[in-house]
C-alpha positions as CSV (number, residue, x, y, z in Angstrom):
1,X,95.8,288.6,60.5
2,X,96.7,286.1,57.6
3,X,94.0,283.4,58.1
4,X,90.1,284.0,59.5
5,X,87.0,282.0,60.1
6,X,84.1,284.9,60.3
7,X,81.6,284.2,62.9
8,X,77.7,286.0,63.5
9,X,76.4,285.2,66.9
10,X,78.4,282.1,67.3
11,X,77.6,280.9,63.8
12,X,80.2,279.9,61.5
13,X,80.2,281.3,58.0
14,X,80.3,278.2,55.5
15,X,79.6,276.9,51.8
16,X,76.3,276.2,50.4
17,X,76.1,273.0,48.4
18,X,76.5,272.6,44.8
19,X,72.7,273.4,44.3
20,X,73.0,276.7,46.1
21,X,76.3,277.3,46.3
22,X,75.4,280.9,48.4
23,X,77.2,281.5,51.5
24,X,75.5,281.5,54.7
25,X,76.2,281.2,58.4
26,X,76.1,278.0,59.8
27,X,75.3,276.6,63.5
28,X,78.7,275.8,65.5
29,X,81.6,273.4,63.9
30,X,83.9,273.8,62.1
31,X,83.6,277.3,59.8
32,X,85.1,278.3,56.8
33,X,88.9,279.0,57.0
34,X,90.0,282.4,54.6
35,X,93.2,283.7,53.5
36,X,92.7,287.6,54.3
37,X,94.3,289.4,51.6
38,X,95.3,293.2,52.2
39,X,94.6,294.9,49.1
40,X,95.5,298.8,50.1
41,X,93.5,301.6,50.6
42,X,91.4,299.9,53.5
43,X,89.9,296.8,51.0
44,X,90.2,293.5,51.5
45,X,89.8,289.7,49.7
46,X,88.7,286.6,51.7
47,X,90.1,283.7,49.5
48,X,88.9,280.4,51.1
49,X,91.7,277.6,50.9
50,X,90.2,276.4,47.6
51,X,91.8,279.3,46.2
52,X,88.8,280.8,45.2
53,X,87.8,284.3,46.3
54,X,84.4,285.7,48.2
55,X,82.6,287.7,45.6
56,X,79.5,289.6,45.8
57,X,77.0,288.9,42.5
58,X,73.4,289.5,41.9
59,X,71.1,286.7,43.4
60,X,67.1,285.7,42.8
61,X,65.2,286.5,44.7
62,X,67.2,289.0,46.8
63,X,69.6,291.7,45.8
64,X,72.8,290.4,46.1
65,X,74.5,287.2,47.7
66,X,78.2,286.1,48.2
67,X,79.3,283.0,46.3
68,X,83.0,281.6,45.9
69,X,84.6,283.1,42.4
70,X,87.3,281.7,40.6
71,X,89.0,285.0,40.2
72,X,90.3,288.4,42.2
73,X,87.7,291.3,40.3
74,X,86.4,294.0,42.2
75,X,83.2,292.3,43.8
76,X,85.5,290.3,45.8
77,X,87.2,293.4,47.2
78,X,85.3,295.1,50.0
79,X,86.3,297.6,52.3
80,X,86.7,296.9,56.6
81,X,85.0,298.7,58.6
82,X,85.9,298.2,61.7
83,X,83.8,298.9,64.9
84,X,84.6,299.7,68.7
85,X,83.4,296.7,70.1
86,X,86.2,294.8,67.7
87,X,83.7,293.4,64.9
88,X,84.1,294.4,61.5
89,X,81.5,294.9,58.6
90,X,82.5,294.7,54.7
91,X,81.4,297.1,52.7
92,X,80.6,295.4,48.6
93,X,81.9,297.7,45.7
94,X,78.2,298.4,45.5
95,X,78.4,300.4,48.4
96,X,76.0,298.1,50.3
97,X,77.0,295.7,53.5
98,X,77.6,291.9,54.0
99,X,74.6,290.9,56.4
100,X,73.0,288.0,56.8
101,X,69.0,287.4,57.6
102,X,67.7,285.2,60.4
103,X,67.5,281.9,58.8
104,X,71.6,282.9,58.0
105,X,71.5,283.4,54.4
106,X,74.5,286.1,53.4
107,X,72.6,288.7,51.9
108,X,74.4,292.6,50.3
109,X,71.6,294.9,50.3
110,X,71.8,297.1,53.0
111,X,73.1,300.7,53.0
112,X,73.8,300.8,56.7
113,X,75.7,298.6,59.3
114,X,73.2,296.5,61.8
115,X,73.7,294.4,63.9
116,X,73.5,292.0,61.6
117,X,76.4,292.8,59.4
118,X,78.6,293.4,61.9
119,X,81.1,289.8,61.8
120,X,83.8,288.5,64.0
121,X,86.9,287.9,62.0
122,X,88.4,285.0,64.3
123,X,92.3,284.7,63.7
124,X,93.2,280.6,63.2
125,X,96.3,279.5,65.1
126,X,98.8,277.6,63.0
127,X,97.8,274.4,64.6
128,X,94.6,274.5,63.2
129,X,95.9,274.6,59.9
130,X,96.1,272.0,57.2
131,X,99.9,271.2,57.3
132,X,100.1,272.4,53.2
133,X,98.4,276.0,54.0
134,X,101.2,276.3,56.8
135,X,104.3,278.6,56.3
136,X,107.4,277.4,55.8
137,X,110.4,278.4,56.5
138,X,113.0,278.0,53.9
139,X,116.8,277.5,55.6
140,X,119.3,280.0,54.6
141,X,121.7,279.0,52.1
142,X,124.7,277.7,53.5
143,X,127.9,280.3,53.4
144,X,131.2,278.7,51.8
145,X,134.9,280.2,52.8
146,X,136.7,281.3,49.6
């Protein structure tokens, strides 16, 4: 799975604004699109096509939030979990879980998995793809007789 949106409910993880840049989940539209990085040993990194990575960092007000982070460090690394029913729930370095509230606010203080940090990770087709985040194919060099 190379590129995700992440959907709760039918909501569409997406930005906050530059006065609260916090993630959050979003009413229907178009959501965020993520690079899905595998790091090894069941961890992953969601980099958004801005290049910047989903990090987990202290927030007022409640324990923790996600906010887009220049850099790959370990608070942008959280491990899958993935459940039966084919949703998935990231687990912070912190050893608490991505959830969100009701009003959609992304919020990492939970110990357990409920309902409401258990995601969809939605594979994009190609199509839906800005045509510079698309793969190319580079032709083979050509082959000269000797």
């Amino acid at each position: 799975m190379g590129q995700v949106t992440v959907t709760l409910d039918g909501r569409q993880l997406g930005l906050g604004d530059e006065d609260s840049p916090r993630l959050r989940f979003e009413g229907t539209g178009a959501g965020l699109v993520l690079d899905r990085l595998e790091l090894g040993h069941g961890r992953i990194a969601l980099r958004a096509l801005d290049g910047r990575f989903l990090a987990v960092r202290p927030d007022p007000g409640l324990s923790y939030g996600v906010y887009p982070e220049d850099e790959l460090t370990p608070a942008a690394a959280f491990e899958e979990v993935l459940w039966p029913t084919g949703q998935v729930s990231l687990r912070s370095c912190h050893l608490t879980y991505v959830g969100a509230d009701a009003a959609g606010r992304i919020i990492v203080n939970r110990t357990e998995a409920g309902p409401l940090e258990r995601f969809h990770l939605v594979a994009m087709p190609s199509a839906t793809m800005p045509a510079q985040r698309q793969p190319t194919s580079t032709p083979a060099p050509a082959t000269t007789a000797t």
